[in-house]
C-alpha positions as CSV (number, residue, x, y, z in Angstrom):
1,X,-8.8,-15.7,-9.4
2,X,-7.9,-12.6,-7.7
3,X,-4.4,-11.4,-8.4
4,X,-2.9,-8.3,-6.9
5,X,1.0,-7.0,-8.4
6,X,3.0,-4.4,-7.0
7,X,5.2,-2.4,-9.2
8,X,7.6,0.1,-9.0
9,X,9.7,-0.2,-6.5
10,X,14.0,0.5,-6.3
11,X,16.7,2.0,-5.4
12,X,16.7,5.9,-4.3
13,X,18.9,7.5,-2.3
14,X,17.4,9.4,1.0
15,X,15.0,12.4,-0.7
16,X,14.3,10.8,-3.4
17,X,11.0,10.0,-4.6
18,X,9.2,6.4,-6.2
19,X,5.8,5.9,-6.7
20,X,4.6,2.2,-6.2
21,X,1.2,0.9,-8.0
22,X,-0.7,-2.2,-7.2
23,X,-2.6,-3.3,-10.2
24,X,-5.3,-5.7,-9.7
25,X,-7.1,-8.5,-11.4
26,X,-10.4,-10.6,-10.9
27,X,-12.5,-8.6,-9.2
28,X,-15.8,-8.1,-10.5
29,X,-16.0,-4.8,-9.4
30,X,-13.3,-2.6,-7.4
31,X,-12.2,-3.5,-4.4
32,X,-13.6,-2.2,-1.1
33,X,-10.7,-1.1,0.6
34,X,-6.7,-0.9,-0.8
35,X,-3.6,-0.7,1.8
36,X,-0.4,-0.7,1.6
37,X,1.9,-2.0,4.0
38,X,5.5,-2.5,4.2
39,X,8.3,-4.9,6.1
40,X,11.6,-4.6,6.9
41,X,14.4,-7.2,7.3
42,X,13.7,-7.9,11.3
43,X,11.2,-6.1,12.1
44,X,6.9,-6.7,11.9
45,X,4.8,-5.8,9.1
46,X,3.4,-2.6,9.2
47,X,0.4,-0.4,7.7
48,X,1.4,2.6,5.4
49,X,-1.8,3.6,4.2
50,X,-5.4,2.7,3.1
51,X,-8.1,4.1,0.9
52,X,-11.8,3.3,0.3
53,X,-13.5,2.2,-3.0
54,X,-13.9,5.8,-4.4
55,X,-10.8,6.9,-3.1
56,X,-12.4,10.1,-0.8
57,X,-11.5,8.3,2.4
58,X,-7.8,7.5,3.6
59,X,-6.0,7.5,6.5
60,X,-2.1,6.9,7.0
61,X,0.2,5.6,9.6
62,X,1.3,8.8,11.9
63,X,5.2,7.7,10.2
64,X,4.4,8.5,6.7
65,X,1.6,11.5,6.5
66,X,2.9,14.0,4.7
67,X,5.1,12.2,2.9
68,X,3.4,9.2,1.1
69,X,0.1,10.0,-0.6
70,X,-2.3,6.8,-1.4
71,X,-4.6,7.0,-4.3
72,X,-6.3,5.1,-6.6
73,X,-8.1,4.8,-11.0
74,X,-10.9,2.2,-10.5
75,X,-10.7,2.5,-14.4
76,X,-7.2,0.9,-14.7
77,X,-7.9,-1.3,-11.3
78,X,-4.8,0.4,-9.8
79,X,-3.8,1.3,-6.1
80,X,-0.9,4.0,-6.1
81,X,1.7,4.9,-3.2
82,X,3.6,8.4,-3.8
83,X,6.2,8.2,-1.3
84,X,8.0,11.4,-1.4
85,X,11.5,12.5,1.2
86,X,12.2,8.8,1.3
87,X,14.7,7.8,4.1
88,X,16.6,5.1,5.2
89,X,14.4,4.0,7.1
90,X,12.0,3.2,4.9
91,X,13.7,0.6,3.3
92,X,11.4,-2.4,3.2
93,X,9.4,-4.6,1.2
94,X,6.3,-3.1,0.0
95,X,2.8,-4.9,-0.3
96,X,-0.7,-4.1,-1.0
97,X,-3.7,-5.9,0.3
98,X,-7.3,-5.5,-0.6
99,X,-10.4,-6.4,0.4
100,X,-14.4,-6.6,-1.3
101,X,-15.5,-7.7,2.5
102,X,-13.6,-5.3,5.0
103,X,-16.5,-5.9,7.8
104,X,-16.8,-2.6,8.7
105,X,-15.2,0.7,7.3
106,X,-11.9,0.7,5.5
107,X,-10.1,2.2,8.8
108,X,-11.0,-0.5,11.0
109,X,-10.4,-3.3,8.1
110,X,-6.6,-1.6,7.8
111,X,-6.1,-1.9,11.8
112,X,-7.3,-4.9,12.3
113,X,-3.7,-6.8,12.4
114,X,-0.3,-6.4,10.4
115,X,-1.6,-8.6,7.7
116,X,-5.8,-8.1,7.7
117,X,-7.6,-10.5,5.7
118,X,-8.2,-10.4,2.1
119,X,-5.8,-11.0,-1.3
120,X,-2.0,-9.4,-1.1
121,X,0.2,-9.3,-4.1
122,X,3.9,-10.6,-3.4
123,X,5.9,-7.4,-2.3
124,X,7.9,-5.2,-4.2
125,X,11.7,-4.1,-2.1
126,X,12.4,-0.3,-1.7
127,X,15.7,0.4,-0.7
128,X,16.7,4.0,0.4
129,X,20.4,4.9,0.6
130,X,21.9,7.3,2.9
């Protein structure tokens, strides 16, 4: 059974830093494509971030590039968010979805809807203090 957990998430106050992993379990081999995407209290899910299967392909919401970096060690089956000059704002619950069967290229997969399909972990809260 395919099991994906999020880690790592807390309480910063605004310029702080947290790095989030998504550790996965029961795939027989690493997952296509990895995203990360986050929800606050009121508002629709949204995408942060995705990366392909050998990690040389990402692309990133226009609200977090330069800010959040997405990467990814096949070896330890993990999916890491860097997410750097946090703000308010960003305050959310954080999830990460993959997929072995994105039906095209990672991108498209990622854009597909707020929640495409494939196996998410449960969400991990990020709260940023001003």
């Amino acid at each position: 059974q395919v099991q994906l957990a999020e880690s790592g998430g807390g309480s910063v106050q605004a310029g702080g830093s947290l790095r989030l992993s998504c550790a996965a379990s029961g795939y027989s081999s690493s997952a296509e494509c990895v995203g990360w995407f986050r929800q606050a209290p009121g508002k629709e899910r949204e995408g942060i971030a995705v990366i392909s299967r050998s990690g040389g392909i990402t692309n990133y919401a226009e609200f977090v590039k330069g800010r959040f970096t997405i990467s990814r060690d096949n070896a330890k089956n993990t999916v890491y968010l860097q997410m750097n000059s946090l703000q308010p704002d960003d305050t959310a619950v954080y999830y990460c979805a993959a997929t072995i069967f994105p039906g095209g290229d990672c991108y498209t997969w990622f854009v597909s809807s707020r929640r495409p399909t494939g196996n998410w972990g449960q969400g991990t809260q990020v709260t940023v203090s001003s």
